[in-house]
SEMAR-161292 format. One record per residue: residue in one letter; x, y, z of N, C-alpha, C in turn; residue number from 1. Coordinates in nm, 3 decimals. Each point is the difference from the previous one (the first is absolute). Layout:
N
@type->a	n.c1->X	n.c2->Y	n.c3->Z	ca.c1->X	ca.c2->Y	ca.c3->Z	c.c1->X	c.c2->Y	c.c3->Z	seq->NUM
...
This chain:
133
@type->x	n.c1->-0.965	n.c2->4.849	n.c3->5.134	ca.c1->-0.134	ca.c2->-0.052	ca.c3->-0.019	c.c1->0.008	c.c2->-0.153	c.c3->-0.005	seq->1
@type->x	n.c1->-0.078	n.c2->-0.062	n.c3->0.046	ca.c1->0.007	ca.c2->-0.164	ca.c3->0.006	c.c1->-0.090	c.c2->-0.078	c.c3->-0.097	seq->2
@type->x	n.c1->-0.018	n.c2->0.100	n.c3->-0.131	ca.c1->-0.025	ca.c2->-0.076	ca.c3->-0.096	c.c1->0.056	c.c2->0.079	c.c3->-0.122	seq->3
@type->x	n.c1->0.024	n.c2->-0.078	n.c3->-0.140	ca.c1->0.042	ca.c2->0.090	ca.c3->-0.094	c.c1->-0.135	c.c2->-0.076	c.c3->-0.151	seq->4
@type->x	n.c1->-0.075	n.c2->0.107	n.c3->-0.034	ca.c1->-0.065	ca.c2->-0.078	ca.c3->-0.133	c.c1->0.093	c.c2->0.014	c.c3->-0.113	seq->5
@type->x	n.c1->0.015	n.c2->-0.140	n.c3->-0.071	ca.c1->0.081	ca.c2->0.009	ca.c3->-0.120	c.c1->-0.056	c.c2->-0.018	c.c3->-0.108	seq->6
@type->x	n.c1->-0.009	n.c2->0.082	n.c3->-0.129	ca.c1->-0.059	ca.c2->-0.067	ca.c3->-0.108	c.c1->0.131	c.c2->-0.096	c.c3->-0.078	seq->7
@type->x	n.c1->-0.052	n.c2->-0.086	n.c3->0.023	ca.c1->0.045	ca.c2->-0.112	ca.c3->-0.060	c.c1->0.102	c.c2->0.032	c.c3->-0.204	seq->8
@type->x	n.c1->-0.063	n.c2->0.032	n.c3->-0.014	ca.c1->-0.012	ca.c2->-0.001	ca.c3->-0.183	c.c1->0.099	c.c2->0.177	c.c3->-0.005	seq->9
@type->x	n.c1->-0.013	n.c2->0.106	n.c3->0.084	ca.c1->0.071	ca.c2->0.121	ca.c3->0.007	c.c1->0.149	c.c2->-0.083	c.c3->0.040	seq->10
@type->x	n.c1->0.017	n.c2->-0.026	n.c3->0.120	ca.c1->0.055	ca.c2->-0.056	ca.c3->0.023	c.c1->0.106	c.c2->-0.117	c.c3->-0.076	seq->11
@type->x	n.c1->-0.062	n.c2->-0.083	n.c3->-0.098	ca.c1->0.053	ca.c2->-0.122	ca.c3->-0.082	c.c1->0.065	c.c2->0.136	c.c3->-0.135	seq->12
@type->x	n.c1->-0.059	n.c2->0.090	n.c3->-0.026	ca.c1->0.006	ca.c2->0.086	ca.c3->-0.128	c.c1->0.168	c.c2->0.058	c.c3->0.044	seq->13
@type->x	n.c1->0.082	n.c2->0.006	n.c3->0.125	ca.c1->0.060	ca.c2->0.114	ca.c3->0.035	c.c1->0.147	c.c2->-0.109	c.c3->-0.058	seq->14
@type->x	n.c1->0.012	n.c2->-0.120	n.c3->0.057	ca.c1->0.115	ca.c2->-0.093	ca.c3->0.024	c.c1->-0.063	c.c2->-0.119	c.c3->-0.025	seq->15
@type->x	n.c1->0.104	n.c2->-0.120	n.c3->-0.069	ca.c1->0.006	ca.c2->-0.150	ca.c3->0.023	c.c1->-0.050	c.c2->-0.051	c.c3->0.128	seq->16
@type->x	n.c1->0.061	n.c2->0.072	n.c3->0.150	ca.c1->-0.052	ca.c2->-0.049	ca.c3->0.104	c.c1->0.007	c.c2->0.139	c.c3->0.140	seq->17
@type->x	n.c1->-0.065	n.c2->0.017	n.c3->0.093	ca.c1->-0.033	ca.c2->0.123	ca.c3->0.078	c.c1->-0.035	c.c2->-0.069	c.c3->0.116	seq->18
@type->x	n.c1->0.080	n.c2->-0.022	n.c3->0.105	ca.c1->-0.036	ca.c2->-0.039	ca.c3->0.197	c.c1->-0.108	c.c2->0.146	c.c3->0.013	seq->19
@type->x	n.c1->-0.093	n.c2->-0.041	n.c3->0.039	ca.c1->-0.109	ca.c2->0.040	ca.c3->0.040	c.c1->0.017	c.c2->0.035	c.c3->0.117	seq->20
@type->x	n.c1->0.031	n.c2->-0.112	n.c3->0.117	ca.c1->0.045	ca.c2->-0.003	ca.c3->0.141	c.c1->0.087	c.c2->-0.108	c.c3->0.055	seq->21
@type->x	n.c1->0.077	n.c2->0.042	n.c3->0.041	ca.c1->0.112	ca.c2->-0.071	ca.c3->0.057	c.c1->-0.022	c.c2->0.011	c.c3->0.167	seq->22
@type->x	n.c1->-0.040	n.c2->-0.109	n.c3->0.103	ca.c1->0.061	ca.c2->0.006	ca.c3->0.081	c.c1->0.054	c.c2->-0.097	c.c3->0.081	seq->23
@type->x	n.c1->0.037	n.c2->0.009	n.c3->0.148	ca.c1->0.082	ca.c2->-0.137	ca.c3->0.029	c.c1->-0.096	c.c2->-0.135	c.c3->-0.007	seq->24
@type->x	n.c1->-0.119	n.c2->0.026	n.c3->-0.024	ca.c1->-0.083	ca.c2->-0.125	ca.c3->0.012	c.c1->-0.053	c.c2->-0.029	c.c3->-0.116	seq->25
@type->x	n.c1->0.024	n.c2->0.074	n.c3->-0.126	ca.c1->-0.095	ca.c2->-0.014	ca.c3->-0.091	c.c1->0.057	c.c2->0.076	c.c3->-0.115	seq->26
@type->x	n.c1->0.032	n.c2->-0.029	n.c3->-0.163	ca.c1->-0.002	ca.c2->0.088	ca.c3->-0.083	c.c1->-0.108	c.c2->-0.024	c.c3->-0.156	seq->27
@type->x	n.c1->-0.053	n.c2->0.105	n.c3->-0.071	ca.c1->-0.079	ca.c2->-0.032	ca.c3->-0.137	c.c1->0.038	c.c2->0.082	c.c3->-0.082	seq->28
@type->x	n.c1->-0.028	n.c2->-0.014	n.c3->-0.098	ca.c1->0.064	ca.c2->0.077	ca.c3->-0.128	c.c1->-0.091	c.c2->-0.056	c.c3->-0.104	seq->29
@type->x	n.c1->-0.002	n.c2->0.153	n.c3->-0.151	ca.c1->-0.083	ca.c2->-0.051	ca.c3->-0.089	c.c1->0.126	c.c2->-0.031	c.c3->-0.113	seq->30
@type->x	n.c1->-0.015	n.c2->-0.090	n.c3->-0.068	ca.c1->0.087	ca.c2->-0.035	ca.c3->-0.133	c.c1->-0.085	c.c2->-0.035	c.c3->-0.104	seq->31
@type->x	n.c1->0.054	n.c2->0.048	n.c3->-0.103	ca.c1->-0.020	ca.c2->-0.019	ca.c3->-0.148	c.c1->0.071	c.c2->-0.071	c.c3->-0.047	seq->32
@type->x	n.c1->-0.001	n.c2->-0.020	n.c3->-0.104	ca.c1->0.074	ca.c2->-0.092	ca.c3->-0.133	c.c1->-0.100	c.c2->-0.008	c.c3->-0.149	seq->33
@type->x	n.c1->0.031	n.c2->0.208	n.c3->-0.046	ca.c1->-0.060	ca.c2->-0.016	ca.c3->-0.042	c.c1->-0.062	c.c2->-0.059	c.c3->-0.192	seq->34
@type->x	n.c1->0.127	n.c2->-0.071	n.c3->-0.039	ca.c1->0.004	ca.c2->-0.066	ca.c3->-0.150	c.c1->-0.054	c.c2->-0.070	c.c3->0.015	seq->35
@type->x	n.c1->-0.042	n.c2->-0.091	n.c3->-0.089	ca.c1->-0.011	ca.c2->-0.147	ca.c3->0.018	c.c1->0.116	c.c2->-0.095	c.c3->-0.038	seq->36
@type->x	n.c1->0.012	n.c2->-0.127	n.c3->0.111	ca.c1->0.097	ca.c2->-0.046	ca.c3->-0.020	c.c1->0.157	c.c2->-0.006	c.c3->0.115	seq->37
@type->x	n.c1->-0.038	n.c2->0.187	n.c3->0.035	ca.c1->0.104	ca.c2->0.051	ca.c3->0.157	c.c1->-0.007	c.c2->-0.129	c.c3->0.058	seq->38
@type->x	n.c1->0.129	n.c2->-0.039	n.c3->0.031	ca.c1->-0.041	ca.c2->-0.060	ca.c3->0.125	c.c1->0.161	c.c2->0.046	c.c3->0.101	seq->39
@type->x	n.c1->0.026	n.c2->-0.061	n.c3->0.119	ca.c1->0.114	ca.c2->-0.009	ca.c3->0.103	c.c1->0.078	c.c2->-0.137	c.c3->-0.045	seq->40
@type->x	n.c1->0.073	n.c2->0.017	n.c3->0.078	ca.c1->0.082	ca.c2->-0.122	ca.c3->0.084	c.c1->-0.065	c.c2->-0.130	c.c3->0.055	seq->41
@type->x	n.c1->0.092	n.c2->-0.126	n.c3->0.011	ca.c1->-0.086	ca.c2->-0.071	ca.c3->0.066	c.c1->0.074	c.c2->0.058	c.c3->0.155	seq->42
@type->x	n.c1->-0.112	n.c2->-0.058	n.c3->0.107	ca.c1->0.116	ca.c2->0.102	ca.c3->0.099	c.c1->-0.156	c.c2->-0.047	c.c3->0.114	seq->43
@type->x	n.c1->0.082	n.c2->0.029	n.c3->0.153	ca.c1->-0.088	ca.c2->-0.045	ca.c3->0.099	c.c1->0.022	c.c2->0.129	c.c3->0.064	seq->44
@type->x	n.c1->-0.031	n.c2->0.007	n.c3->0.132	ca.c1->0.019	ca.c2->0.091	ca.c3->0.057	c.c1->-0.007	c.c2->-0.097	c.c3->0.187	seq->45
@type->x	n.c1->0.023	n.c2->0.056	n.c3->0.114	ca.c1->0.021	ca.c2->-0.045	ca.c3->0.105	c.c1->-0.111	c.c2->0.043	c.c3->0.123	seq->46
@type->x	n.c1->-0.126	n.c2->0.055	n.c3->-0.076	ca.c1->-0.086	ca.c2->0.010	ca.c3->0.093	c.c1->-0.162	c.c2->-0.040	c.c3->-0.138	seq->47
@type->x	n.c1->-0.100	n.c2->-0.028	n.c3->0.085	ca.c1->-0.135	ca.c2->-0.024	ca.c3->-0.025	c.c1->-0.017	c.c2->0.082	c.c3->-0.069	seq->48
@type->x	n.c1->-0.121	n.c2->0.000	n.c3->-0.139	ca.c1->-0.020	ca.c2->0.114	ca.c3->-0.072	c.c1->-0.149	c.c2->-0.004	c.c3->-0.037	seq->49
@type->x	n.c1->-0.028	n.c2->0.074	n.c3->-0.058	ca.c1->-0.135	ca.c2->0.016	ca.c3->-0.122	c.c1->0.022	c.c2->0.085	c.c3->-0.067	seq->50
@type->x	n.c1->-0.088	n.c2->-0.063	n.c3->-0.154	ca.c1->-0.011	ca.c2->0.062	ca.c3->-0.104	c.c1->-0.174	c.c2->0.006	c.c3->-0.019	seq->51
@type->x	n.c1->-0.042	n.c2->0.133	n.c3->-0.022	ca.c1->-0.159	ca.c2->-0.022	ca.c3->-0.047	c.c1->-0.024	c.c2->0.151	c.c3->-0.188	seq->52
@type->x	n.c1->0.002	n.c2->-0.094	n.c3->-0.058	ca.c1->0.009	ca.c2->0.058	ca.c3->-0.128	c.c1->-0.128	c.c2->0.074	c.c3->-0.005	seq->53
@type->x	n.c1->-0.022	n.c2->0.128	n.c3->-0.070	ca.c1->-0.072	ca.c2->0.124	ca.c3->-0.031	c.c1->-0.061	c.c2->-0.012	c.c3->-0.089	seq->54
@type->x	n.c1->0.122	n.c2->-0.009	n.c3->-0.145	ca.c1->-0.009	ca.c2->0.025	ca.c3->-0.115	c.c1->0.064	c.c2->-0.094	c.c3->-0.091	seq->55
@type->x	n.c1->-0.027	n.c2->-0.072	n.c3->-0.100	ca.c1->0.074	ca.c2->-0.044	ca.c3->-0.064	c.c1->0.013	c.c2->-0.155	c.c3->0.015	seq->56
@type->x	n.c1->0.110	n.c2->-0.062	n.c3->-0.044	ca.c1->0.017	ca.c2->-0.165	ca.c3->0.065	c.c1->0.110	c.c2->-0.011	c.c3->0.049	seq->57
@type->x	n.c1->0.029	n.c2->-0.079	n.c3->0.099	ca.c1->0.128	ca.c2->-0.055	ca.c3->0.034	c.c1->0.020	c.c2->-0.111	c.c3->-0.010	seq->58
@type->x	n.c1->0.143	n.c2->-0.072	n.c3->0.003	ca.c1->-0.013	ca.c2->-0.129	ca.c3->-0.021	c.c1->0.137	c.c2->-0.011	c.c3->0.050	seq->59
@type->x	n.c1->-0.040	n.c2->-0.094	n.c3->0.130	ca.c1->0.109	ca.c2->-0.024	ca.c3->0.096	c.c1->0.049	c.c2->-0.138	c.c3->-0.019	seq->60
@type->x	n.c1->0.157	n.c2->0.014	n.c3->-0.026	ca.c1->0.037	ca.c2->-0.173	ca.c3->-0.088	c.c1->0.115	c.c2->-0.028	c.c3->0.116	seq->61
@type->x	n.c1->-0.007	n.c2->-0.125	n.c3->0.024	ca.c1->0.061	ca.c2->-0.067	ca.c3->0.131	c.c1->0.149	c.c2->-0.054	c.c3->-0.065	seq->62
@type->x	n.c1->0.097	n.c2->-0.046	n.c3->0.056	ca.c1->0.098	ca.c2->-0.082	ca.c3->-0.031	c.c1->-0.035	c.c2->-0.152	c.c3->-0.066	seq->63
@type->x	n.c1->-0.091	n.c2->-0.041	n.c3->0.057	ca.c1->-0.056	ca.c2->-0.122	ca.c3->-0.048	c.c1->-0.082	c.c2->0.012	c.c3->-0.135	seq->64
@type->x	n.c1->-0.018	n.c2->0.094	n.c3->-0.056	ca.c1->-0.107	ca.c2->0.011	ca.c3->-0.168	c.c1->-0.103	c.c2->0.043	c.c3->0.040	seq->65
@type->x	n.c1->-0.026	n.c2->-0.002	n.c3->0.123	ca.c1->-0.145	ca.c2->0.004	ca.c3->0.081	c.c1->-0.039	c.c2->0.178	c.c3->-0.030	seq->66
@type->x	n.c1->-0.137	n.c2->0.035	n.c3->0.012	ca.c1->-0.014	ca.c2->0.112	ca.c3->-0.028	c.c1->-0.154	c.c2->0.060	c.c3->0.040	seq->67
@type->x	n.c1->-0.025	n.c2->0.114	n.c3->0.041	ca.c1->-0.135	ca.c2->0.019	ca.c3->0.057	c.c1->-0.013	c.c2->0.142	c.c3->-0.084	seq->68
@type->x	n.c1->-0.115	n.c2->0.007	n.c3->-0.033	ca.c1->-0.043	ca.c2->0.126	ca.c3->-0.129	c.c1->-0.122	c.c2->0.105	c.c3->0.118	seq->69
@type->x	n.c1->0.034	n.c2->0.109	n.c3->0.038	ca.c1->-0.041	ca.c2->0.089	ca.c3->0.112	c.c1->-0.090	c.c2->0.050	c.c3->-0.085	seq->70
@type->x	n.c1->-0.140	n.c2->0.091	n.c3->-0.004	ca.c1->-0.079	ca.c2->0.078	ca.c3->-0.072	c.c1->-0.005	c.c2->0.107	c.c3->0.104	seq->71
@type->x	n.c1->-0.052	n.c2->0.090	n.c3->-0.040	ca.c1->-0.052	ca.c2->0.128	ca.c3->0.066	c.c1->-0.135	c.c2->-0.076	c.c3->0.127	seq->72
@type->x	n.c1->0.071	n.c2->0.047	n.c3->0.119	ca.c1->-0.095	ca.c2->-0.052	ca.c3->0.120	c.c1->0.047	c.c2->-0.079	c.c3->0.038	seq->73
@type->x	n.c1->0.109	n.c2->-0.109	n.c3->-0.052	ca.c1->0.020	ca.c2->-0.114	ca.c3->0.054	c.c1->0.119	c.c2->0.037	c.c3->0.037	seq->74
@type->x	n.c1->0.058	n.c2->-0.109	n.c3->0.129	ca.c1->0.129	ca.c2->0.022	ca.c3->0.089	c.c1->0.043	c.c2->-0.118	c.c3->0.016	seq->75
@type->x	n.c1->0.158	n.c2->-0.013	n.c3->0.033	ca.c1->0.097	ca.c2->-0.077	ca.c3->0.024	c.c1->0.069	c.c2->0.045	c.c3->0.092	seq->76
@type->x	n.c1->0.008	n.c2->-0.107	n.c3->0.062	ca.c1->0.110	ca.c2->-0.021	ca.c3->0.156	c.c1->0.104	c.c2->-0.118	c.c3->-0.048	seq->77
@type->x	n.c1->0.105	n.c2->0.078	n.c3->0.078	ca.c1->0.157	ca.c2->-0.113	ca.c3->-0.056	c.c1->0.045	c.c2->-0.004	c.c3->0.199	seq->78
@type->x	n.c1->0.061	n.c2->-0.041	n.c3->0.001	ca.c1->0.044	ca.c2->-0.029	ca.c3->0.083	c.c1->0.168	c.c2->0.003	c.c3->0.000	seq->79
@type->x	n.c1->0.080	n.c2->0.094	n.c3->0.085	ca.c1->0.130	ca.c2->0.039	ca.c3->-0.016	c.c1->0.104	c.c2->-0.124	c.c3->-0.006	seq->80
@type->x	n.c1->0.091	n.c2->0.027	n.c3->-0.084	ca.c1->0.063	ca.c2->-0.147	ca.c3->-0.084	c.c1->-0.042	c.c2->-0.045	c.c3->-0.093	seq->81
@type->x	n.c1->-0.116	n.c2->0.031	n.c3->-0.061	ca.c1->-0.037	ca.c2->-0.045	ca.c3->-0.106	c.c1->-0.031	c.c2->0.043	c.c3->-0.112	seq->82
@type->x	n.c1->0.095	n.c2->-0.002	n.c3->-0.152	ca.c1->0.080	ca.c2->0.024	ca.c3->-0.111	c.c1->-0.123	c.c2->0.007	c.c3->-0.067	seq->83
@type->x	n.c1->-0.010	n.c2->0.157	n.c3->-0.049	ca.c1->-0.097	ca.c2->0.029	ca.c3->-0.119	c.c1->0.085	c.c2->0.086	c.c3->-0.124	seq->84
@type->x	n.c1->-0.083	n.c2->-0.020	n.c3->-0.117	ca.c1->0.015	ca.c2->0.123	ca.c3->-0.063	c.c1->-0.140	c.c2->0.065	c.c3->-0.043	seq->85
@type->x	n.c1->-0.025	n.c2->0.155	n.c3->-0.018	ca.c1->-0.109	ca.c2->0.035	ca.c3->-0.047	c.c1->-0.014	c.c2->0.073	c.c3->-0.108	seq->86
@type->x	n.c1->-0.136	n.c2->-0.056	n.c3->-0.118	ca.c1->0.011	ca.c2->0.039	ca.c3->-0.125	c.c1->-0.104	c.c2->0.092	c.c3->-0.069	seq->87
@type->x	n.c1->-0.012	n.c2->0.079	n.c3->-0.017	ca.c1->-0.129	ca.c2->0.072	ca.c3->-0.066	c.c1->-0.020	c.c2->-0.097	c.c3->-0.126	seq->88
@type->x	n.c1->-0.100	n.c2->-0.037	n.c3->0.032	ca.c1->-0.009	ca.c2->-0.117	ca.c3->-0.126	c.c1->-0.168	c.c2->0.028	c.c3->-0.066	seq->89
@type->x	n.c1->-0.043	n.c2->0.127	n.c3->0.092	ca.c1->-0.126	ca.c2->0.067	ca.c3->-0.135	c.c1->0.043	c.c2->0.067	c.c3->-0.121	seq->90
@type->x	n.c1->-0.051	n.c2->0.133	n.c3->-0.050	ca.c1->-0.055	ca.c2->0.015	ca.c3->-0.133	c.c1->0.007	c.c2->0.186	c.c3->0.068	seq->91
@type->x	n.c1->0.053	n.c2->0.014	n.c3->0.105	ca.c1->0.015	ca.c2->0.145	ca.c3->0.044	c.c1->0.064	c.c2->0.020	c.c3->0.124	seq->92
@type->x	n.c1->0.055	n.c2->0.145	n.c3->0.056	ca.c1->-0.001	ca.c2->-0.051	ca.c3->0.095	c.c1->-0.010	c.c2->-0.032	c.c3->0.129	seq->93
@type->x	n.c1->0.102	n.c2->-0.091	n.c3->0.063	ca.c1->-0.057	ca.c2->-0.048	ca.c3->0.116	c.c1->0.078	c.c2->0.071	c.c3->0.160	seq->94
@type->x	n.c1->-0.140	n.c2->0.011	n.c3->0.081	ca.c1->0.004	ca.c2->0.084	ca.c3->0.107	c.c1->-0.028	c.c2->-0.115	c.c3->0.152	seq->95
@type->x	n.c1->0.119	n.c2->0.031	n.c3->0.077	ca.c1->-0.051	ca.c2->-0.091	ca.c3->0.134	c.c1->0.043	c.c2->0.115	c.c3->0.123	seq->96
@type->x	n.c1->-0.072	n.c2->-0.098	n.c3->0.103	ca.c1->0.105	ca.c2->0.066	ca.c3->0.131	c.c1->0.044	c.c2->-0.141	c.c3->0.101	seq->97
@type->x	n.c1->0.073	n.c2->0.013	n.c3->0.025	ca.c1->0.110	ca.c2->-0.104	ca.c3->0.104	c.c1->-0.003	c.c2->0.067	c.c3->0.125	seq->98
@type->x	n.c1->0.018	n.c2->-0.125	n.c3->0.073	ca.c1->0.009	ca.c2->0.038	ca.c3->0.165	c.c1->0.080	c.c2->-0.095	c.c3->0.088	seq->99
@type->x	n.c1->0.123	n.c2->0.040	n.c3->0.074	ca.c1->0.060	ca.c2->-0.097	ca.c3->0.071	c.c1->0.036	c.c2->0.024	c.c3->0.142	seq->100
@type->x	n.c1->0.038	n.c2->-0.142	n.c3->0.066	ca.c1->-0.029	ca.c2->0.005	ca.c3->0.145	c.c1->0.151	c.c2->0.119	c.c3->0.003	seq->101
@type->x	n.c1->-0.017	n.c2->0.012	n.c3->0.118	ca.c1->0.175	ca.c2->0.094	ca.c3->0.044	c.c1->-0.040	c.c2->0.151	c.c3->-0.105	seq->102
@type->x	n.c1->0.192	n.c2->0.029	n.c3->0.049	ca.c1->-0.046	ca.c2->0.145	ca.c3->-0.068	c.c1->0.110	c.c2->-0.029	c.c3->-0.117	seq->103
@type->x	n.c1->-0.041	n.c2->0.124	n.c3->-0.117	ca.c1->0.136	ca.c2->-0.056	ca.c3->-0.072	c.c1->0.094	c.c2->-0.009	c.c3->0.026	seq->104
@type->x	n.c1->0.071	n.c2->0.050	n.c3->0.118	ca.c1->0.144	ca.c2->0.027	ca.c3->0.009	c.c1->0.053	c.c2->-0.166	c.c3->-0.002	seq->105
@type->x	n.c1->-0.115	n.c2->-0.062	n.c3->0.042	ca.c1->0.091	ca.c2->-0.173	ca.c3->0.066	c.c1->-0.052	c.c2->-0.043	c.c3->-0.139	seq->106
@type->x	n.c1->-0.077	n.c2->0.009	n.c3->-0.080	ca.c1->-0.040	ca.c2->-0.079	ca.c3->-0.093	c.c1->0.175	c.c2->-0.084	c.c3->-0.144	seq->107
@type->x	n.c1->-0.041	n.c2->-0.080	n.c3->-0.002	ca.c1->0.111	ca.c2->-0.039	ca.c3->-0.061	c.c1->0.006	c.c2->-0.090	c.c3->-0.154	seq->108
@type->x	n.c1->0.025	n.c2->0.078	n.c3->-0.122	ca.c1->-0.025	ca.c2->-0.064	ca.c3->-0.135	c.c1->0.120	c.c2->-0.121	c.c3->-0.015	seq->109
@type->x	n.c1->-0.091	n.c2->-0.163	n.c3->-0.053	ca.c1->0.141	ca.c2->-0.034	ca.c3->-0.026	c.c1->-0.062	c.c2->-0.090	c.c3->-0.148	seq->110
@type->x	n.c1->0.144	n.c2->0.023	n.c3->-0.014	ca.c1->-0.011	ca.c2->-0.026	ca.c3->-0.167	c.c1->-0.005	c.c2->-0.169	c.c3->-0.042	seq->111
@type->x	n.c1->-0.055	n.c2->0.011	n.c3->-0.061	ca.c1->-0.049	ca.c2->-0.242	ca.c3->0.025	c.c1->0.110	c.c2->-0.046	c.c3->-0.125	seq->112
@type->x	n.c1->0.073	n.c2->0.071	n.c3->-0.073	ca.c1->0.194	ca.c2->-0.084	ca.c3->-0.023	c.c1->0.017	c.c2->0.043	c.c3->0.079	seq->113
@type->x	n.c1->0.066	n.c2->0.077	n.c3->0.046	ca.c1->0.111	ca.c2->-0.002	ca.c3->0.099	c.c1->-0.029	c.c2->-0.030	c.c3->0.180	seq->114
@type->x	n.c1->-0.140	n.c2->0.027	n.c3->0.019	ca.c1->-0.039	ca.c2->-0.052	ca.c3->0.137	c.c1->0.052	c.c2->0.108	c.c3->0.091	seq->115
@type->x	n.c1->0.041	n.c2->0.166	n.c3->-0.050	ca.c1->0.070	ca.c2->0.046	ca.c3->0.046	c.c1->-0.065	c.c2->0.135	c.c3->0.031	seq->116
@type->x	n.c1->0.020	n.c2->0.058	n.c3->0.090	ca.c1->-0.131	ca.c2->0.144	ca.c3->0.005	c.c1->0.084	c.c2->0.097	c.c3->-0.084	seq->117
@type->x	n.c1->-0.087	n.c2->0.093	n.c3->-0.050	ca.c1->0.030	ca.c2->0.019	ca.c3->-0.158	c.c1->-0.039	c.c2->0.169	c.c3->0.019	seq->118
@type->x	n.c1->-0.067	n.c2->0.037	n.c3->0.119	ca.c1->-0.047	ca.c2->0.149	ca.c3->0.052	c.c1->-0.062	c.c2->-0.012	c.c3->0.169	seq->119
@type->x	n.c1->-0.003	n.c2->0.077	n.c3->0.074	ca.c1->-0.035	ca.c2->0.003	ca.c3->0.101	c.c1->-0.111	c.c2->0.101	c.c3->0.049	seq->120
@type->x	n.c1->-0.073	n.c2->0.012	n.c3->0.062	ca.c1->-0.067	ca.c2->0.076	ca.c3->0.051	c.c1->0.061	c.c2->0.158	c.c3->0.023	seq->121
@type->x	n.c1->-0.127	n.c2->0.111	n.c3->-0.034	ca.c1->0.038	ca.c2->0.142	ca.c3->0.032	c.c1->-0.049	c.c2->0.084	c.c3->0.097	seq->122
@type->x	n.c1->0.055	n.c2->0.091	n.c3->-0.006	ca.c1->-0.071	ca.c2->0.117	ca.c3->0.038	c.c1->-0.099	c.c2->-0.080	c.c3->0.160	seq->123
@type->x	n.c1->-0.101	n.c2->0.108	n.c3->0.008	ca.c1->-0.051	ca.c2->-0.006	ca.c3->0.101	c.c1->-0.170	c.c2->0.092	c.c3->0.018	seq->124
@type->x	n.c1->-0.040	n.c2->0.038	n.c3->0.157	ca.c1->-0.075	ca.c2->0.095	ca.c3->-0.035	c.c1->-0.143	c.c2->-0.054	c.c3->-0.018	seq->125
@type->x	n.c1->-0.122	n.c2->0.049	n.c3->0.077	ca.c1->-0.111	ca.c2->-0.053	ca.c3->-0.056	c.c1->-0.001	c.c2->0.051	c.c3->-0.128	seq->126
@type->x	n.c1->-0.024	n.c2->0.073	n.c3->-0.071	ca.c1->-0.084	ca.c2->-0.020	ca.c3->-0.132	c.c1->0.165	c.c2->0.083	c.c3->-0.105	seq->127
@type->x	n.c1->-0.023	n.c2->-0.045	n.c3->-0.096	ca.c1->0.121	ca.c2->-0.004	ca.c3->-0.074	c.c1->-0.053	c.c2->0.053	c.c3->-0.139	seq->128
@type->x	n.c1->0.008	n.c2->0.133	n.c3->-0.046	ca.c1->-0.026	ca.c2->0.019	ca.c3->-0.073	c.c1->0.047	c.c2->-0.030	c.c3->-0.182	seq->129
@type->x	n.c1->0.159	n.c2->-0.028	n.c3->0.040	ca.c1->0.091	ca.c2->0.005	ca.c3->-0.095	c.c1->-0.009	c.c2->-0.145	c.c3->-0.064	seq->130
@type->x	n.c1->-0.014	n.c2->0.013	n.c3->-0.110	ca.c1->0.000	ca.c2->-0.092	ca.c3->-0.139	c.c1->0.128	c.c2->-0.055	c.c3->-0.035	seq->131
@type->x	n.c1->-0.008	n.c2->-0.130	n.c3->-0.052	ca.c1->0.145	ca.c2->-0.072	ca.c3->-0.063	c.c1->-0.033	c.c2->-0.038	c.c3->-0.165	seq->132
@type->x	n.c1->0.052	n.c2->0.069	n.c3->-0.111	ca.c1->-0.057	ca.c2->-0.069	ca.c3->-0.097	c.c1->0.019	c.c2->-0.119	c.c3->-0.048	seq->133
């Protein structure tokens, strides 16, 4: 079928993060983080992205101190090479979905000490059901 409906929030309830669809031109996924406070790594990745938050707050903090606070509806574009970390920094929690150019297999995490890729891209497959917690 050449479309799949996702509920968003079923979906965020199952895993930390869930590829929705993976393919060679395109992948999205829903992620949670859901304490307050969760956050990642600082860390880039090697292709174009978006983040458009659901639920909750995010708060995306740069290498420089710099920092942009996402609400439900609102979206962020990074541009590949460029070092984020992301923080649930509401009061519950917080639900997004991400989308990047390529498929995951090429996608590439690198870690901002060491400058060094730190995980690589998986799997395959338009739509990907399987969860990473």
């Amino acid at each position: 079928m050449p479309i799949d409906l996702v509920d968003i929030y079923e979906v965020a309830a199952k895993a930390r993060r869930t590829v929705v669809i993976d393919t060679h031109r395109f992948h999205a996924w829903v992620h949670n983080y859901m304490a307050p406070g969760e956050h990642d790594e600082m860390h880039c990745h090697n292709e174009d992205q978006t983040f458009i938050v659901i639920d909750g707050e995010c708060t995306m903090h740069f290498p420089d101190g710099g920092k942009a606070v996402i609400t439900p509806g609102k979206m962020v574009t990074i541009t590949g090479g460029s070092f984020y970390r992301l923080e649930n920094s509401g009061d519950k929690p917080m639900i997004m979905v991400g989308n990047r150019s390529g498929s995951q297999k090429t996608v590439l995490k690198i870690d901002y000490e060491t400058r060094q890729p730190v995980s690589t891209g998986e799997g395959g497959g338009r739509r990907r059901a399987e969860a990473t917690a």
